[in-house]
C-alpha positions as a Markdown table, in Angstrom:
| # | Residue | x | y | z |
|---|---|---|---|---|
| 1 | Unk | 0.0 | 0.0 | 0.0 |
| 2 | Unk | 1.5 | 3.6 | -0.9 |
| 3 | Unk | 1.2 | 6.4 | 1.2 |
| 4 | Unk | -1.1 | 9.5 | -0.4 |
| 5 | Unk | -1.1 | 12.9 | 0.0 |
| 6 | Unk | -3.9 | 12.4 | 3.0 |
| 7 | Unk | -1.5 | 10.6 | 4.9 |
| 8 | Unk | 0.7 | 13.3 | 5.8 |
| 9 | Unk | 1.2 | 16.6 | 7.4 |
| 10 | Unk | 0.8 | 19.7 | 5.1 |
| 11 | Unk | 0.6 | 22.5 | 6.9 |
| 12 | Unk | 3.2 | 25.3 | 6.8 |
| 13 | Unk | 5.2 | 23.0 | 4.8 |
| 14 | Unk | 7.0 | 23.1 | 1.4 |
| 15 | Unk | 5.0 | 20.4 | -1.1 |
| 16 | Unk | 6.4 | 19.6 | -4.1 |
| 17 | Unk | 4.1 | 18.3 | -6.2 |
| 18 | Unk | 5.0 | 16.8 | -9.5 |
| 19 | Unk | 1.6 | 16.8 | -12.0 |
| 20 | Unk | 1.2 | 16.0 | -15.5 |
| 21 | Unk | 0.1 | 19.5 | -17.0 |
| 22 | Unk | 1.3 | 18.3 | -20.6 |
| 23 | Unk | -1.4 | 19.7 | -22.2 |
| 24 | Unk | -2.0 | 20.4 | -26.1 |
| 25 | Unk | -1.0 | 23.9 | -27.2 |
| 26 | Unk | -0.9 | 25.7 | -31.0 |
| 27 | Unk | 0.4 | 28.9 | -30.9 |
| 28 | Unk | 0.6 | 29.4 | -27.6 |
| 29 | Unk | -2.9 | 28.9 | -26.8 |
| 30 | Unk | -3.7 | 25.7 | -24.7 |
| 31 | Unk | -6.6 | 23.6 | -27.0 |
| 32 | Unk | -7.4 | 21.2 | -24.3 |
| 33 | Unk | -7.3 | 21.9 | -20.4 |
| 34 | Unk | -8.3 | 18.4 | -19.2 |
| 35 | Unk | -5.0 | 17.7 | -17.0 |
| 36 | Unk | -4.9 | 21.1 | -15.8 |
| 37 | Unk | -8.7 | 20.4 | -14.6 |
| 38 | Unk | -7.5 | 16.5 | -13.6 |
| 39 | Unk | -4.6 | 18.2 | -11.2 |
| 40 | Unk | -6.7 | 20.4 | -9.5 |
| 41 | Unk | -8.0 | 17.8 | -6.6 |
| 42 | Unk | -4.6 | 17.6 | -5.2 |
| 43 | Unk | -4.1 | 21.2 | -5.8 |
| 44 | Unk | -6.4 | 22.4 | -3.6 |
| 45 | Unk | -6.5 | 19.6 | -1.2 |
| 46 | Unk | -2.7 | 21.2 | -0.8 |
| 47 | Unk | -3.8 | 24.9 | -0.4 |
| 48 | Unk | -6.4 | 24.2 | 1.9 |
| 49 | Unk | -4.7 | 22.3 | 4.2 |
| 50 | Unk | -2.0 | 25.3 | 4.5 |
| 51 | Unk | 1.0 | 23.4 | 2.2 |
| 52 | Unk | 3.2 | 26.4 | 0.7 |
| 53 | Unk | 2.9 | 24.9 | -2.9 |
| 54 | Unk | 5.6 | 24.1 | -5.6 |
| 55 | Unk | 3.9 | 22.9 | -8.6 |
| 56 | Unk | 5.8 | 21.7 | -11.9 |
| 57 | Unk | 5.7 | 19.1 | -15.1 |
| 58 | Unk | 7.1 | 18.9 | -18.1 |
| 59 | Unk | 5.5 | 20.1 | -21.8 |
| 60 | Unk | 6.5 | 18.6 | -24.5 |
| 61 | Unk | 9.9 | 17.8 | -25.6 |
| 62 | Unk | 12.6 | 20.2 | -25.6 |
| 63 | Unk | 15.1 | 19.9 | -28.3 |
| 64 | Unk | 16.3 | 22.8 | -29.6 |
| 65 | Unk | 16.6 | 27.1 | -28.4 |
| 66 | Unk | 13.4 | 27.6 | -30.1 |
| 67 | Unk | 11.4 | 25.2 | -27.7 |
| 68 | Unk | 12.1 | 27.6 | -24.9 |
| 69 | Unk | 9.8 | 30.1 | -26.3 |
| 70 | Unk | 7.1 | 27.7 | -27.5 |
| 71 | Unk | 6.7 | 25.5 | -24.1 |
| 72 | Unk | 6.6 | 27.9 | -22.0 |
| 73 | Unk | 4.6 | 27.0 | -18.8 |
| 74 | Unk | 3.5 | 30.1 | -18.2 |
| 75 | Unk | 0.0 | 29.7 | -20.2 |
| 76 | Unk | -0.4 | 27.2 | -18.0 |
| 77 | Unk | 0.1 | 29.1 | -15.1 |
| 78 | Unk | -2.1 | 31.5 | -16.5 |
| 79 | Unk | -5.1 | 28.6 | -16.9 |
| 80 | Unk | -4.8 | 27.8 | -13.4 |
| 81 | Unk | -5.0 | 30.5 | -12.1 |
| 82 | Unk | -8.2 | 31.3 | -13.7 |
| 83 | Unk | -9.3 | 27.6 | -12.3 |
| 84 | Unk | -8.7 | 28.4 | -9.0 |
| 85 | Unk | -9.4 | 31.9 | -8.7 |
| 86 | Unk | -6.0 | 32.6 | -7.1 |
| 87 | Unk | -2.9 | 34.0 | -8.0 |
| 88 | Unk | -0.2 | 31.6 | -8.7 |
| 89 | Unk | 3.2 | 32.8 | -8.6 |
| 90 | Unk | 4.9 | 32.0 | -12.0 |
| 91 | Unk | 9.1 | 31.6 | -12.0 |
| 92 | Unk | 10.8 | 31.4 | -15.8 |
| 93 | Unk | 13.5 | 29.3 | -14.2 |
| 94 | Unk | 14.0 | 25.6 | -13.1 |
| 95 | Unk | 17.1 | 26.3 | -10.6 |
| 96 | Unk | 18.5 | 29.2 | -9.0 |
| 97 | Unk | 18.2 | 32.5 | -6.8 |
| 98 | Unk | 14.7 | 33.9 | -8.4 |
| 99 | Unk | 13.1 | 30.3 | -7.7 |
| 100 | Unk | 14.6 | 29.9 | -4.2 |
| 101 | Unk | 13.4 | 33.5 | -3.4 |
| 102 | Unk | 10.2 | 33.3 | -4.8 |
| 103 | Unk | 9.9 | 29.6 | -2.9 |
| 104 | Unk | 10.9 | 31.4 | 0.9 |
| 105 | Unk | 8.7 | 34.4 | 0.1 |
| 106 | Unk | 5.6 | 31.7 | -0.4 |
| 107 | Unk | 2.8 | 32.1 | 2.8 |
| 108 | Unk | 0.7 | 28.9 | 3.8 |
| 109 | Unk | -1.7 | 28.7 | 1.0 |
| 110 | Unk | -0.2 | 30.2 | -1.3 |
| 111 | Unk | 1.4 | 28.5 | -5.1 |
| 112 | Unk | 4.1 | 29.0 | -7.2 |
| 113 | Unk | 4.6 | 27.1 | -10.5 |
| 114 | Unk | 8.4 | 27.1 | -11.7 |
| 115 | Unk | 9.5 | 26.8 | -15.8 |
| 116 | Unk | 9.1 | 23.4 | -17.4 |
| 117 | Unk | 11.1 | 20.5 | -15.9 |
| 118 | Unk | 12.2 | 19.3 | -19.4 |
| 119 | Unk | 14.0 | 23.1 | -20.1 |
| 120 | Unk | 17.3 | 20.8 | -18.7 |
| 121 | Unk | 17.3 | 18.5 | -21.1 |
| 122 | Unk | 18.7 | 21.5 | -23.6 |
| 123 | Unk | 21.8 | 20.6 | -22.1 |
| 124 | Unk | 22.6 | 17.1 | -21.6 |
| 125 | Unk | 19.1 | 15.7 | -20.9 |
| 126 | Unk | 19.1 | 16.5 | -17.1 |
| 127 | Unk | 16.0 | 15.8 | -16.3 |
| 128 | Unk | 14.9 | 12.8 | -18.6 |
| 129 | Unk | 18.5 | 10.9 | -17.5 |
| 130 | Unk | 17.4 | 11.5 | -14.2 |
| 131 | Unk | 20.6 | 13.5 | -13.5 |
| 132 | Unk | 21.4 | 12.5 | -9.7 |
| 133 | Unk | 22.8 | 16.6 | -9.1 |
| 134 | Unk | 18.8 | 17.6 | -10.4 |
| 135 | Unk | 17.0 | 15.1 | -9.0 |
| 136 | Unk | 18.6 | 16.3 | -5.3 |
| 137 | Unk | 18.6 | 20.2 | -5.5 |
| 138 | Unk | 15.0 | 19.8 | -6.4 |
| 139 | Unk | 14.3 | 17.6 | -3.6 |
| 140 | Unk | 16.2 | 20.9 | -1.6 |
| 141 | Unk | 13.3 | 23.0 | -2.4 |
| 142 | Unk | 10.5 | 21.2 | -0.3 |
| 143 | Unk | 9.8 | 19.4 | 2.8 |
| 144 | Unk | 7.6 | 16.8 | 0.8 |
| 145 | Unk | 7.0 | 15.5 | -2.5 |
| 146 | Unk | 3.7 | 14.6 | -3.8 |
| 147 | Unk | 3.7 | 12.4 | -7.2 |
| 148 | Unk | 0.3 | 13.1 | -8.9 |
| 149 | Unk | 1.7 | 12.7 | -12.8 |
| 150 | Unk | 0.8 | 8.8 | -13.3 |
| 151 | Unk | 1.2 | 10.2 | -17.2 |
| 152 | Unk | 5.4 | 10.1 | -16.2 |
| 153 | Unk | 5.1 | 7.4 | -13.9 |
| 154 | Unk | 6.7 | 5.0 | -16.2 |
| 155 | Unk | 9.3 | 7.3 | -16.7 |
| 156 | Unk | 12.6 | 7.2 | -14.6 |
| 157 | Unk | 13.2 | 10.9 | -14.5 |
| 158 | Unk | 14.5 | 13.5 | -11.9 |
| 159 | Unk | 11.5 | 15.2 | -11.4 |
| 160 | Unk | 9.7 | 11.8 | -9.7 |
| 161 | Unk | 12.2 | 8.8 | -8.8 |
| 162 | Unk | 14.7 | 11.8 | -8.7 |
| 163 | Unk | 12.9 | 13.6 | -6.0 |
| 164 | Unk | 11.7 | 10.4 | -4.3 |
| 165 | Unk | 15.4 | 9.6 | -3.2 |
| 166 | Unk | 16.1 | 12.2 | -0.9 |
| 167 | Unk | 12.3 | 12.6 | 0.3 |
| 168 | Unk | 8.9 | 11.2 | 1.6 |
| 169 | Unk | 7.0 | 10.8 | -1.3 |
| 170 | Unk | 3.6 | 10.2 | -1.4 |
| 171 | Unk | 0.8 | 9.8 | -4.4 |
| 172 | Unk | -2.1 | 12.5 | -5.7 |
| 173 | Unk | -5.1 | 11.9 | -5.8 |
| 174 | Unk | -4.8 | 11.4 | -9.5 |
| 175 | Unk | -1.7 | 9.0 | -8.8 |
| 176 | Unk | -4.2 | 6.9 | -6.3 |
| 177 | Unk | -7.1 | 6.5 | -8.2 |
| 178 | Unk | -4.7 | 5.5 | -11.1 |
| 179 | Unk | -3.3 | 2.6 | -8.6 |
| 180 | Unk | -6.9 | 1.9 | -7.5 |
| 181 | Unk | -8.6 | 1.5 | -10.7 |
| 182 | Unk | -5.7 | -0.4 | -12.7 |
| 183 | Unk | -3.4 | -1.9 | -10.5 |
| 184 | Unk | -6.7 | -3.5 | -9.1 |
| 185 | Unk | -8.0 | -4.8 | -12.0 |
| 186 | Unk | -4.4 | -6.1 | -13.2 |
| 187 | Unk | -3.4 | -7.8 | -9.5 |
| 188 | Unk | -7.2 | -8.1 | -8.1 |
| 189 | Unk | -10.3 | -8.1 | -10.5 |
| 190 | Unk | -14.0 | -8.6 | -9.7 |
| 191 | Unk | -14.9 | -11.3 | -12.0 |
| 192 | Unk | -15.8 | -11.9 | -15.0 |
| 193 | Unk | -13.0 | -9.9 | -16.1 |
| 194 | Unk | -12.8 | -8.9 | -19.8 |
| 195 | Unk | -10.2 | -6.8 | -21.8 |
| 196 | Unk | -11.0 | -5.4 | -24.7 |
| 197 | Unk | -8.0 | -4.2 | -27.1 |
| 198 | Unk | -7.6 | -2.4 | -30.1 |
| 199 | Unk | -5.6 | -0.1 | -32.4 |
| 200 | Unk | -3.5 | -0.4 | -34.9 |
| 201 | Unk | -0.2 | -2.4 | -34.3 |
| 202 | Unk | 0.1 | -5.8 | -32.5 |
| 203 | Unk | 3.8 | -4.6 | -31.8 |
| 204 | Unk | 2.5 | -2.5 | -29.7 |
| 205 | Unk | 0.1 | -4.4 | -27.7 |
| 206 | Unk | 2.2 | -8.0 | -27.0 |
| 207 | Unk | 2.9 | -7.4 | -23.7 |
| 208 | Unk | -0.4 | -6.3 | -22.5 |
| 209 | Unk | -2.0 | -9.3 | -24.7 |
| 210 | Unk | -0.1 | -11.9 | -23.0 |
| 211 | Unk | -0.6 | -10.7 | -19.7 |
| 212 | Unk | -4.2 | -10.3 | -19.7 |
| 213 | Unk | -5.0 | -14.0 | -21.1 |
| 214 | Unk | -2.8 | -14.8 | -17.8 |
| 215 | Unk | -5.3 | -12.3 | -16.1 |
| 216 | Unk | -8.8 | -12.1 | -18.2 |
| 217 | Unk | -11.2 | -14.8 | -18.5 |
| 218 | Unk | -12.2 | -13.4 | -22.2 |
| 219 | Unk | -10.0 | -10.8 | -24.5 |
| 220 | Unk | -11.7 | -8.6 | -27.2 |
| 221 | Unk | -9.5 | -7.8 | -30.0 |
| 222 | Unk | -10.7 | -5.3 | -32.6 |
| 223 | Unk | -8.7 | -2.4 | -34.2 |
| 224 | Unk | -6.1 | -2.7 | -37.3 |
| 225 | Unk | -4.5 | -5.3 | -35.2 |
| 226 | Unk | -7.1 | -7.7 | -35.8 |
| 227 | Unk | -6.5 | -7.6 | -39.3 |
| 228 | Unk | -2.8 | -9.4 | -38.3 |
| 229 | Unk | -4.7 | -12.1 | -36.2 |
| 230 | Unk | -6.9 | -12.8 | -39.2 |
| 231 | Unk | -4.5 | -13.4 | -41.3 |
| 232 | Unk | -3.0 | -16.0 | -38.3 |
| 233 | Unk | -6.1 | -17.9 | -38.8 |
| 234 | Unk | -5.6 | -18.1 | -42.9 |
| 235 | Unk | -8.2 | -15.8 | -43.9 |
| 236 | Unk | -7.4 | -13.5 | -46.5 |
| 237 | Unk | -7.8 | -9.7 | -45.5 |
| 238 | Unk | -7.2 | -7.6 | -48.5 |
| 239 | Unk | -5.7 | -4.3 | -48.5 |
| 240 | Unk | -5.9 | -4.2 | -44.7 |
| 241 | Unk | -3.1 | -3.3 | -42.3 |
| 242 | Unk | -1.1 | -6.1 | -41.7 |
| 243 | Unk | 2.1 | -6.9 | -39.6 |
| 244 | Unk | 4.1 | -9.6 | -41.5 |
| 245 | Unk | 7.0 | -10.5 | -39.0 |
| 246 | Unk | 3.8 | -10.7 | -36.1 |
| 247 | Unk | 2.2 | -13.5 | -38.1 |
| 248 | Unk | 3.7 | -16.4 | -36.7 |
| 249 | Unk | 3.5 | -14.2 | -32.7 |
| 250 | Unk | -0.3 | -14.0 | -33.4 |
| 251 | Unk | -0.5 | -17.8 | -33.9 |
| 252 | Unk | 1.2 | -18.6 | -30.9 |
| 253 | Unk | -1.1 | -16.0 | -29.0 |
| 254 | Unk | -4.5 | -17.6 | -30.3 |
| 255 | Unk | -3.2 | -21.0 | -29.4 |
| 256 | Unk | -2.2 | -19.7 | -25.7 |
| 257 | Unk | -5.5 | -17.9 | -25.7 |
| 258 | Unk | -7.8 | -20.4 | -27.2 |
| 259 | Unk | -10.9 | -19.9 | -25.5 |
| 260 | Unk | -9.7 | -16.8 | -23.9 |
| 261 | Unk | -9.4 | -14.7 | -27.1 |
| 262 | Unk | -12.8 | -13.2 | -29.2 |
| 263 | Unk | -11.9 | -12.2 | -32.7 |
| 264 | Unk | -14.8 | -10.1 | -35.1 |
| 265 | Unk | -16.6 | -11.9 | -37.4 |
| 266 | Unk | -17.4 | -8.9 | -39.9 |
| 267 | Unk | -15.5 | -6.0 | -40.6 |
| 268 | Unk | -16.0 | -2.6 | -43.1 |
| 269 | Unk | -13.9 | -2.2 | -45.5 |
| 270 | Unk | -13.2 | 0.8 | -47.7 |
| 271 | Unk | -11.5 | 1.2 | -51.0 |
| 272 | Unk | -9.6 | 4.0 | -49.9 |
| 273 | Unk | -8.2 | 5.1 | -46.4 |
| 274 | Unk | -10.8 | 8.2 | -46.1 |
| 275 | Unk | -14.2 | 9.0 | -44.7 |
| 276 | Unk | -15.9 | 9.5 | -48.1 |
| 277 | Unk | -14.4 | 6.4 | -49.7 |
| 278 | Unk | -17.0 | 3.5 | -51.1 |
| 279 | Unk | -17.3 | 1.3 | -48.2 |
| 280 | Unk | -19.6 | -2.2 | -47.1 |
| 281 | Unk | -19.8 | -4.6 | -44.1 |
| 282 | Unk | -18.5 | -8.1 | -45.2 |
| 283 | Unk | -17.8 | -11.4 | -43.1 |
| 284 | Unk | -14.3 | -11.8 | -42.6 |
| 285 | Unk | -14.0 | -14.2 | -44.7 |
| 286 | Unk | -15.0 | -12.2 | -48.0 |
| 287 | Unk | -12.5 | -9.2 | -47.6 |
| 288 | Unk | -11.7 | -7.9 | -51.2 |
| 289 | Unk | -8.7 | -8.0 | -52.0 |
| 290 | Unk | -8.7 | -4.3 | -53.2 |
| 291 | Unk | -10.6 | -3.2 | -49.9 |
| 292 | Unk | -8.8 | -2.3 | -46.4 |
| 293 | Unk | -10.8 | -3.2 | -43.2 |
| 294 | Unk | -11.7 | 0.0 | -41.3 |
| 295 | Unk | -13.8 | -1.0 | -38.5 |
| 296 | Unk | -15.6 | -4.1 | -37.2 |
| 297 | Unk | -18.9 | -4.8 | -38.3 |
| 298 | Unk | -22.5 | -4.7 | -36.7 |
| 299 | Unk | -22.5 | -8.9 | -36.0 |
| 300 | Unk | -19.0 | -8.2 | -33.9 |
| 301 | Unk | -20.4 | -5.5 | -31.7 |
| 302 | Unk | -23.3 | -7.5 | -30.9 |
| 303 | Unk | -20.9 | -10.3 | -30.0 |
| 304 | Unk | -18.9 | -8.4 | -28.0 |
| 305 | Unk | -21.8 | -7.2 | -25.9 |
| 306 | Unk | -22.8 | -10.3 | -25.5 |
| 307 | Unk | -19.4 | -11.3 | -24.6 |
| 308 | Unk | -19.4 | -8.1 | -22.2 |
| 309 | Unk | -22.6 | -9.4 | -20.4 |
| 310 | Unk | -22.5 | -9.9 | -16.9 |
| 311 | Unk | -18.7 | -8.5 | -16.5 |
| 312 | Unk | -17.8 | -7.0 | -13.7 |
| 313 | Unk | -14.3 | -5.9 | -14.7 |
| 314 | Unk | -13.3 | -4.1 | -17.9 |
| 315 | Unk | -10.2 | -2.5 | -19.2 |
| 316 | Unk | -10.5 | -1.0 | -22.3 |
| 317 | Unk | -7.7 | -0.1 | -24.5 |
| 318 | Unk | -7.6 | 0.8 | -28.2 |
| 319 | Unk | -10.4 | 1.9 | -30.4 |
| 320 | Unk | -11.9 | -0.3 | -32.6 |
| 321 | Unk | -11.7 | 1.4 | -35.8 |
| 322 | Unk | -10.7 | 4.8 | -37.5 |
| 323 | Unk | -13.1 | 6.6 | -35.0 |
| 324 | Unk | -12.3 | 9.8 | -35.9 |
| 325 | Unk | -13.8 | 9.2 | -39.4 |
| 326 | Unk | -17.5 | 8.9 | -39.0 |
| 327 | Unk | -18.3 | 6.0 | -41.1 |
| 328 | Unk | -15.5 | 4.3 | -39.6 |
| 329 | Unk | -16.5 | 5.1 | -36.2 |
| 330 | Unk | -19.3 | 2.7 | -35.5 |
| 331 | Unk | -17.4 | -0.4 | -34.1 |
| 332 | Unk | -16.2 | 1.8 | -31.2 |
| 333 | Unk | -19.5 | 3.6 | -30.6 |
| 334 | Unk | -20.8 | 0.3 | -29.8 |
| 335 | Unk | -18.5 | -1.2 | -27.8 |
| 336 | Unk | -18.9 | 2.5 | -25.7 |
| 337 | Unk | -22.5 | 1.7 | -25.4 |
| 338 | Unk | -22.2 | -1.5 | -24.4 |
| 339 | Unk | -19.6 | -1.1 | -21.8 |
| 340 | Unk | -21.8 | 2.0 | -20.5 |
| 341 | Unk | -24.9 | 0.2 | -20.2 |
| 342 | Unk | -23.1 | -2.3 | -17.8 |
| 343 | Unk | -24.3 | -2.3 | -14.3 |
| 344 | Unk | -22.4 | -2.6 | -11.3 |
| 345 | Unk | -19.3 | -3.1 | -13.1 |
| 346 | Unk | -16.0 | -1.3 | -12.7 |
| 347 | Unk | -15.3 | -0.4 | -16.4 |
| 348 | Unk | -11.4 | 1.3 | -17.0 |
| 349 | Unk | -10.0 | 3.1 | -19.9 |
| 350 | Unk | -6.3 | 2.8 | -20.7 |
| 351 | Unk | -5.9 | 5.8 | -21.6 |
| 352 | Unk | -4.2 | 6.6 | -25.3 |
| 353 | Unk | -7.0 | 6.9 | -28.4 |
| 354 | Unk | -9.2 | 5.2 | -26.6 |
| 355 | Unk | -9.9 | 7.7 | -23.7 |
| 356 | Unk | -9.9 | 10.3 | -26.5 |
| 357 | Unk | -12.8 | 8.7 | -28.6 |
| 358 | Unk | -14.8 | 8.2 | -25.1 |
| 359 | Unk | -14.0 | 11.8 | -24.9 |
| 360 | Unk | -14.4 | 12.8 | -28.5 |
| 361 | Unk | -18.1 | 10.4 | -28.5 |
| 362 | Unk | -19.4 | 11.6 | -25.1 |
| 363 | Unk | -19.3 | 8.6 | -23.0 |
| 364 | Unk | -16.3 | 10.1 | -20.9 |
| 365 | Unk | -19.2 | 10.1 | -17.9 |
| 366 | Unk | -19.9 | 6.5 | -17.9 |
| 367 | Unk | -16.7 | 5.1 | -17.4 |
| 368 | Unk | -15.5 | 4.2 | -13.8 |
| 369 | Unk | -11.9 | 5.4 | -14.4 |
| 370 | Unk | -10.1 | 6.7 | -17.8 |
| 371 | Unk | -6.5 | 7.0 | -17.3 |
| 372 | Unk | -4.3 | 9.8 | -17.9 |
| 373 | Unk | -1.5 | 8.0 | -19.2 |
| 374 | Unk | -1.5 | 6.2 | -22.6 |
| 375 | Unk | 2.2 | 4.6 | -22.2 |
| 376 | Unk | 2.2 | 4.5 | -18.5 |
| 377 | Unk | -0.9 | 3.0 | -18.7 |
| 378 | Unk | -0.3 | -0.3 | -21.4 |
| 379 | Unk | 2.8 | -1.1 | -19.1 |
| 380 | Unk | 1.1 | -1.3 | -16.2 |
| 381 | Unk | -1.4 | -3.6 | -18.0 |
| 382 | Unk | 1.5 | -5.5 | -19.1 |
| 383 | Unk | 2.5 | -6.3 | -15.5 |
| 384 | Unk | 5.3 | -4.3 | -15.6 |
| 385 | Unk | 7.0 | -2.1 | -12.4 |
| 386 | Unk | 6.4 | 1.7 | -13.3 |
| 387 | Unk | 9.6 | 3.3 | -11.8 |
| 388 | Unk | 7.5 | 6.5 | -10.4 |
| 389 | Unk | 5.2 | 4.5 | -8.6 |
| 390 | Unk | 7.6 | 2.2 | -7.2 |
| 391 | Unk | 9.4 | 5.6 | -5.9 |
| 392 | Unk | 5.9 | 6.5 | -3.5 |
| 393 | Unk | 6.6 | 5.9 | 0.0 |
| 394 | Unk | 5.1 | 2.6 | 1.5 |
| 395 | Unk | 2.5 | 2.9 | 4.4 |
């Protein structure tokens, strides 16, 4: 069990907190707020209880002199402080005399964001190396360190397992709910547990695959990677995407997860990879050779409900089709509806497209969790030890 931000003493105290504020920006506007509105739990939860604040994350990646003037977290700043209705305190630094000022001038209550944590990777990759020299004059700066940014957590940078060495380090809520919701259903589901998994590339869902036929009792697969498993099973698929060298990987995958694994049994194909091109549901077994598959078909969201029926557990990760084209969008509608219309079932999204279609299709409400982190997310799934969260203090 970690420790969370509840568990210790705030008040009159220094609190680093490390959050995920990586938000979309185009020219120098932020287009989506969402993990500046996800933060702010633990943020005021800190400010209330009378912590002296030090907020920071990194935005983006920082490569070059010109990526100091476009990632900039001072528009963030700016957000926030409309959000919370308070000033917060904005240093265009990441070390130094003006930040440790700023820091010993802060009352109880009060915040201060500093410059983005990835500015020291201009020279020599400080903070992605997790450069021991960072790691420990950040930790300098605070009493206590509160990891809320489950979208780094996989991550072994300075601003989380760095911090964590040389203080108590506890989770956000964010960082909790993230260890509730997935690390429960990947160590301790209420069963029936069923994954459901799609996108585009096998390659990039093998580990989570094998796990969760170690883990699931059934596994959905939809997406472009179904295509590959198709092919696995010697039907002929066309134009669709396909992943040669994972042929003989899918094989060995059905054969593990024979009984475990649901394929479709109908797919649309199009002639053409765009929203307006000549499309028609076929049985997988009829696939043109001239068409690609874009989506699964009406008879495979009906069997996937019916598959879904009576779970109690899901994890969802990957849409099912080329959602953001709406005549390719169908497969994952469905399988939103029928995971919503679930009761009394803890229902997860892994974050990545998939939490972006529930967003994009306006199901975000009926989920129990979506996660904040697309890559920190599928390796948990996989089983594997996230360096950030291993980092949290134990209770």
């Amino acid at each position: 069990m970690k420790k969370s931000v509840t568990d210790v003493e705030l008040t009159s105290r220094k609190v680093l907190l490390r959050a995920d504020l990586n938000v979309p920006m185009k020219n120098g506007e932020i287009t989506n707020d969402n993990r500046i509105v996800e933060a702010l739990p633990t943020i005021k939860h800190i400010l209330d209880a009378g912590g002296k604040l030090i907020l920071f994350s990194h935005l983006g990646k920082v490569k070059t002199e010109e990526d100091l003037q476009d990632k900039s977290m001072r528009p963030v700043a700016n957000r926030l402080s409309e959000l919370l209705s308070t000033d917060v305190v904005f240093v265009e630094a990441t070390r130094g005399e003006e930040l440790e000022d700023a820091i010993a001038d802060l009352n109880d209550g009060e915040i201060l964001m500093f410059e983005n944590t990835r500015f020291e990777d201009l020279d020599g990759k400080k903070e992605s190396s997790n450069d021991p020299e960072l790691g420990k004059y950040w930790a300098s700066l605070g009493d206590v360190f509160v990891n809320d940014a489950f979208g780094t957590a996989h991550r072994t940078h300075a601003s989380n397992v760095g911090i964590s060495a040389h203080l108590e380090t506890v989770s956000g809520f964010l960082m909790k709910k993230e260890i509730d919701f997935i690390g429960g259903a990947v160590d301790n589901p209420e069963r029936p547990f069923v994954a459901i998994l799609g996108g585009a590339k096998v390659s990039d869902k093998i580990g989570v695959i094998e796990n969760l036929l170690n883990t699931a009792d059934k596994v959905l697969i939809g997406g472009g990677m179904m295509f590959t498993f198709l092919k696995a099973q010697g039907y002929e698929i066309g134009a669709s995407l396909l992943e040669e060298d994972k042929v003989d990987l899918a094989k060995s995958l059905l054969k593990k997860g024979a009984g475990k694994l649901v394929l479709p049994v109908d797919a649309v194909v199009a002639s053409e990879f765009k929203d307006d091109a000549d499309h028609k549901t076929v049985k997988i077994d009829e696939i043109p050779e001239n068409m690609m598959g874009l989506d699964v078909g009406p008879e495979t969201v009906a069997l996937f409900k019916e598959t879904l029926d009576g779970a109690k557990t899901v994890v969802w990760n990957g849409p099912m089709g080329v959602f953001e084209m709406k005549n390719f969008a169908h497969g994952t509608i469905g399988v939103c509806e029928s995971i919503a219309a679930l009761k009394d079932a803890t229902t997860i999204i892994g974050g990545g497209d998939s939490a972006a279609a529930a967003h994009d299709l306006g199901f975000a409400d009926q989920f129990s969790h979506i996660s904040t982190g697309g890559g920190a997310s599928l390796e948990y799934l996989e089983g594997k030890a996230l360096p950030g969260l291993e980092a949290i203090s134990d209770k």
